[in-house]
ZAZAZA-831853 format. One line per field, with one value per residue (C-alpha): residue in one letter; x, y, z. Coordinates in nm, 2 decimals, m for minus. Layout:
REM residues N
res	A;... .
c1	X;... .
c2	Y;... .
c3	Z;... .
//
This chain:
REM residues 106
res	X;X;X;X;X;X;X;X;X;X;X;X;X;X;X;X;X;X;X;X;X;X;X;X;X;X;X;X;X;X;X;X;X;X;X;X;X;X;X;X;X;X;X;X;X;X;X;X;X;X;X;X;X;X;X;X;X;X;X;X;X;X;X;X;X;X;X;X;X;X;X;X;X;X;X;X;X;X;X;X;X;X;X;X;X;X;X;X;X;X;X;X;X;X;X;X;X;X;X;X;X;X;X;X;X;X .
c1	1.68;1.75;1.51;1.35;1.32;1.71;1.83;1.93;1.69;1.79;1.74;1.39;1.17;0.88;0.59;0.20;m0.06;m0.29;m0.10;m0.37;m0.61;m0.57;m0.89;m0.75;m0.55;m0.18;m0.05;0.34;0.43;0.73;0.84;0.99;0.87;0.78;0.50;0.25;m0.10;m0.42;m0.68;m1.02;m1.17;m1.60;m1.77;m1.87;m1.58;m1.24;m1.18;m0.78;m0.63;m0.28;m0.03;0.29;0.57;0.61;0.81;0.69;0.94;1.02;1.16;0.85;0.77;0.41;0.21;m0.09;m0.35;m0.56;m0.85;m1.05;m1.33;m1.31;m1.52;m1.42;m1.44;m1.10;m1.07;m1.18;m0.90;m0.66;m0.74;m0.72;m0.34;m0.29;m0.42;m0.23;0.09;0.01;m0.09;0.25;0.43;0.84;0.83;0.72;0.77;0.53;0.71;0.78;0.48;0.42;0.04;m0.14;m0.47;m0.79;m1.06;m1.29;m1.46;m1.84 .
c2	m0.28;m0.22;m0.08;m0.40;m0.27;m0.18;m0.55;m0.85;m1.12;m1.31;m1.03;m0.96;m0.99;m1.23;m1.06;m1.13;m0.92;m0.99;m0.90;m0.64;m0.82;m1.12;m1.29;m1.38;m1.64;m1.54;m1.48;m1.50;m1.29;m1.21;m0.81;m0.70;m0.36;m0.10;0.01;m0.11;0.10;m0.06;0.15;0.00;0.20;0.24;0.49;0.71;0.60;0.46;0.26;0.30;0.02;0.14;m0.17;m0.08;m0.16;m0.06;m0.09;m0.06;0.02;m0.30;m0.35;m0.57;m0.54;m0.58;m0.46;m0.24;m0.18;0.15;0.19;0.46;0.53;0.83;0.99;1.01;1.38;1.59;1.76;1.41;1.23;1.49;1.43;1.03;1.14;1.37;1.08;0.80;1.02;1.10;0.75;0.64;0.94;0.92;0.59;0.74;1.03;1.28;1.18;0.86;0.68;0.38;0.21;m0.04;0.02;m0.24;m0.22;m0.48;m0.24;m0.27 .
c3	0.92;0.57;0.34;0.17;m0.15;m0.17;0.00;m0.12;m0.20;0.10;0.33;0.25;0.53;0.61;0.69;0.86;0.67;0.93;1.22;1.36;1.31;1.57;1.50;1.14;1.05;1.00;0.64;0.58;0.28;0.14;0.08;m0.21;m0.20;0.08;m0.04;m0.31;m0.44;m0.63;m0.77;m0.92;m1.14;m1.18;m1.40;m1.07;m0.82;m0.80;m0.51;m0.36;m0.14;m0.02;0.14;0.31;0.55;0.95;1.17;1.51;1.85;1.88;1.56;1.45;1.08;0.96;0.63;0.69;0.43;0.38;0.17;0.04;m0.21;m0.46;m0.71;m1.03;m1.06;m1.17;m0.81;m0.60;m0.85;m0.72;m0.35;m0.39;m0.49;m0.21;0.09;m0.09;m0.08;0.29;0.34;0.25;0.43;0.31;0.13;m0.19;m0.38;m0.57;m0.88;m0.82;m0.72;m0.83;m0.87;m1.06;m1.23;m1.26;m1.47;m1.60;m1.84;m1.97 .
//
């Protein structure tokens, strides 16, 4: 299977989000990246939700989602960008990640 983020628009896989989780209803979504990082910032913690592609044996593709709640101190900051990097394993690169940021503010 080619990687998703390097195929044609037509080639991009349909995906269910909720494919380990049985008990939930199914959610098609559409891939255009193989791997995709949130973080929500607090004043004392950031919370990290990591989304990305796998392929089981079969050849089945599904999107699993990791989270994981940080403090905001230097050396915890450091060790939220160590798990998400070994979250995502080879589909990103120490220089190359890629994440998006929320904060409401107060």
């Amino acid at each position: 299977m080619p990687d998703a983020a390097l195929a044609p628009q037509s080639q991009i896989p349909f995906v269910n989000l909720n494919a380990d989780h049985p008990e939930v209803e199914p959610v098609d979504v559409q891939v255009i990246s193989p791997y995709g990082v949130g973080i929500d910032t607090h004043s004392k913690f950031i919370q990290v939700c990591v989304m990305y592609q796998h392929t089981d044996a079969k050849g089945v593709v599904t999107v699993r989602q990791r989270e994981k709640e940080f403090s905001t101190h230097w050396q915890d900051l450091i060790a939220a960008r160590r798990w998400i990097l070994s979250t995502l394993g080879t589909k990103a690169q120490p220089d190359t990640l890629r994440y998006y940021i929320e904060s409401t503010g107060t």
